[in-house]
C-alpha positions in Angstrom: 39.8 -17.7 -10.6 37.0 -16.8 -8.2 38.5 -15.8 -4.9 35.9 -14.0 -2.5 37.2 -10.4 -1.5 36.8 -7.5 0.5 37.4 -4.3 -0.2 37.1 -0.6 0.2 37.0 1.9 -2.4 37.3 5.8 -2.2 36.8 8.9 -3.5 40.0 10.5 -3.1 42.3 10.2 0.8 40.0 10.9 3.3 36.8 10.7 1.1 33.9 8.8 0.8 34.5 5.3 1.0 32.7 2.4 -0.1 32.8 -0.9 1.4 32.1 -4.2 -1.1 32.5 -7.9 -1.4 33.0 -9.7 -4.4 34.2 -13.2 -5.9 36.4 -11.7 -8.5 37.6 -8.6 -6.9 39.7 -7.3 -10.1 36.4 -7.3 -12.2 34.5 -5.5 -9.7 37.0 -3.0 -9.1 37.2 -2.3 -13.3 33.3 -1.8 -13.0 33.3 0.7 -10.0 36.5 2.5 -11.8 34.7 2.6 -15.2 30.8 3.5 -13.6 29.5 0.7 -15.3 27.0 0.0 -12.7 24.4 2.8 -11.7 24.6 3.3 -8.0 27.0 4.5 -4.7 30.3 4.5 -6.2 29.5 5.8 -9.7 27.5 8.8 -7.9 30.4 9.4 -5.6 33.5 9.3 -7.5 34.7 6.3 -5.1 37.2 5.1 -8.3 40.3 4.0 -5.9 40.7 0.5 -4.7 42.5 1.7 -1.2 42.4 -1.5 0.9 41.4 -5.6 0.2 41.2 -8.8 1.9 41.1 -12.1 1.0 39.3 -14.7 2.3 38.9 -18.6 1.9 34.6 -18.5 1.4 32.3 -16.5 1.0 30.6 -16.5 4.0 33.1 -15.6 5.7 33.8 -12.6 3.4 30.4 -11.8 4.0 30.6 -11.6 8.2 33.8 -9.4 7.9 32.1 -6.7 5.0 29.2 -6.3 7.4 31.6 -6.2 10.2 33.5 -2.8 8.2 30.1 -1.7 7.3 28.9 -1.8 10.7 32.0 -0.4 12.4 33.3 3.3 12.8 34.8 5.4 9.9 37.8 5.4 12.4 37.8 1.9 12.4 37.8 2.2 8.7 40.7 4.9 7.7 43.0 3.0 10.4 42.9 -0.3 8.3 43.5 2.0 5.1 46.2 3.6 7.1 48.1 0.2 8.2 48.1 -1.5 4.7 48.2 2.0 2.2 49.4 4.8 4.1 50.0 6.4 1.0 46.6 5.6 -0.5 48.1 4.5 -3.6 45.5 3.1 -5.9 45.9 -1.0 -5.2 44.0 -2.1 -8.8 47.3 -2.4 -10.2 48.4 -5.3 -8.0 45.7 -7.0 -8.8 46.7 -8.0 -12.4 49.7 -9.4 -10.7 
């Protein structure tokens, strides 16, 4: 089921985070985890899924990744902090 996402993967707590969108957020996730694709995560380790959102379309997806992208690293570790304080790696409820 294709269900448009938002996410941020990191490095380790407190590292360097990555911020993605994606249609099918459990098989994007399993690419960045297994550096599949050459590029940001796979050079930087960012193998933890930390924090996601759903959203109805697309484009709406879209509007809030360039939102995170745009906003403060503070902005960033407080949404981590507020659904993951623990920064338990989130793939696992994904298969649920």
């Amino acid at each position: 089921m294709r269900e448009p996402a938002v996410y941020i993967m990191a490095s380790q707590r407190n590292g360097t985070l990555y911020v993605g969108v994606t249609s099918n957020i459990a098989e994007r996730v399993w690419q960045h985890r297994e550096g599949v694709v050459p590029g940001f995560t796979k050079r930087y380790g960012c193998k933890l899924l930390v924090w996601y959102e759903h959203h109805e379309r697309m484009d709406e997806a879209i509007s809030r990744e360039k939102q995170l992208k745009g906003g403060s690293r503070a902005n960033k570790l407080a949404l981590i902090e507020a659904m993951n304080p623990g920064w338990r790696d989130l793939y696992e409820n994904l298969a649920g």
